[in-house]
C-alpha positions in Angstrom: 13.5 -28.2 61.8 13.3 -25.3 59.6 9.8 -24.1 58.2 9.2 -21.2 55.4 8.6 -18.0 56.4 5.6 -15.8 54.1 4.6 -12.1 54.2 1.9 -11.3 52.8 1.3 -8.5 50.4 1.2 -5.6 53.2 3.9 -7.5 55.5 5.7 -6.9 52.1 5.3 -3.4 51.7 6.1 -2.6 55.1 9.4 -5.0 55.0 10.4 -3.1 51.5 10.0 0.8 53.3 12.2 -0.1 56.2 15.5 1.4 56.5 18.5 -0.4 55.0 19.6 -1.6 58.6 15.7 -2.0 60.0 15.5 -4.5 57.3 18.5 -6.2 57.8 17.6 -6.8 61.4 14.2 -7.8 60.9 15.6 -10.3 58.2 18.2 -11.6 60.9 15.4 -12.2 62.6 13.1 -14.0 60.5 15.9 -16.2 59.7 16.5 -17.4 63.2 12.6 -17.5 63.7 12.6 -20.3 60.7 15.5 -21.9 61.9 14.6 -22.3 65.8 11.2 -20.7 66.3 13.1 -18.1 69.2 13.3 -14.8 69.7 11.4 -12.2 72.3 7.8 -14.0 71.1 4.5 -13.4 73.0 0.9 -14.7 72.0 -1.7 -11.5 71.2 -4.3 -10.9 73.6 -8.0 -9.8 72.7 -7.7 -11.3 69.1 -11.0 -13.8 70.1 -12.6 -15.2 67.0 -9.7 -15.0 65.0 -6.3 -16.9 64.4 -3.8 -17.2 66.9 -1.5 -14.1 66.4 1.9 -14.0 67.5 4.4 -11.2 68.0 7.9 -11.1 67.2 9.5 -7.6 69.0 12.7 -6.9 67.2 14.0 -3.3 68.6 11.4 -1.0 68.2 9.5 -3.0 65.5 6.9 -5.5 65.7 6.3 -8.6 63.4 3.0 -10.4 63.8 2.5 -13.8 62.3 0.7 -17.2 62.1 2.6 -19.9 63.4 0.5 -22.4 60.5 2.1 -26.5 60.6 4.2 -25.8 57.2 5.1 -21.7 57.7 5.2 -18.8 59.3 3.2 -16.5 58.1 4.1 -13.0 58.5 0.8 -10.1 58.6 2.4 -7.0 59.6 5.6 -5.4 60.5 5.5 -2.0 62.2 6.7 0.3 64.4 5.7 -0.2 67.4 4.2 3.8 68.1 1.7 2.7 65.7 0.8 0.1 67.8 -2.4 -2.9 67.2 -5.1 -0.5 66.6 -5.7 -2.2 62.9 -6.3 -5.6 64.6 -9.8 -4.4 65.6 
């Protein structure tokens, strides 16, 4: 079963400022996230009192998202030296 996959407006942003072949991995990747729901996917720790947040590790970048009953929905994409200090 394939389900939609949404970024939001800064998920956006950060997709658009990737490099040309960044973006094309990261797309790769969302793609086979809609289709299949695989990938290297861990649950976030220390997000108590808020959604569950999952995190999709594509090379060096990390894609965090909702896994909602109709989408994915994708909150950040970053590098992962900036790490999840704007989750607190």
């Amino acid at each position: 079963m394939t389900k939609d996959v949404q970024l939001s407006t800064p998920a956006q942003k950060q997709f658009e400022s990737l490099d040309g072949s960044i973006k094309d991995r990261v797309r790769k990747a969302l793609r086979k996230l809609a289709d299949s729901s695989s990938g290297d996917i861990k649950k976030l720790k220390g997000v108590k009192g808020r959604e569950t947040l999952l995190r999709l590790r594509v090379g060096d970048y990390r894609i965090v998202y909702r896994d909602d009953p109709d989408a994915f929905r994708i909150v950040q994409i970053f590098h992962r030296g900036k790490g999840y200090d704007w989750l607190e």
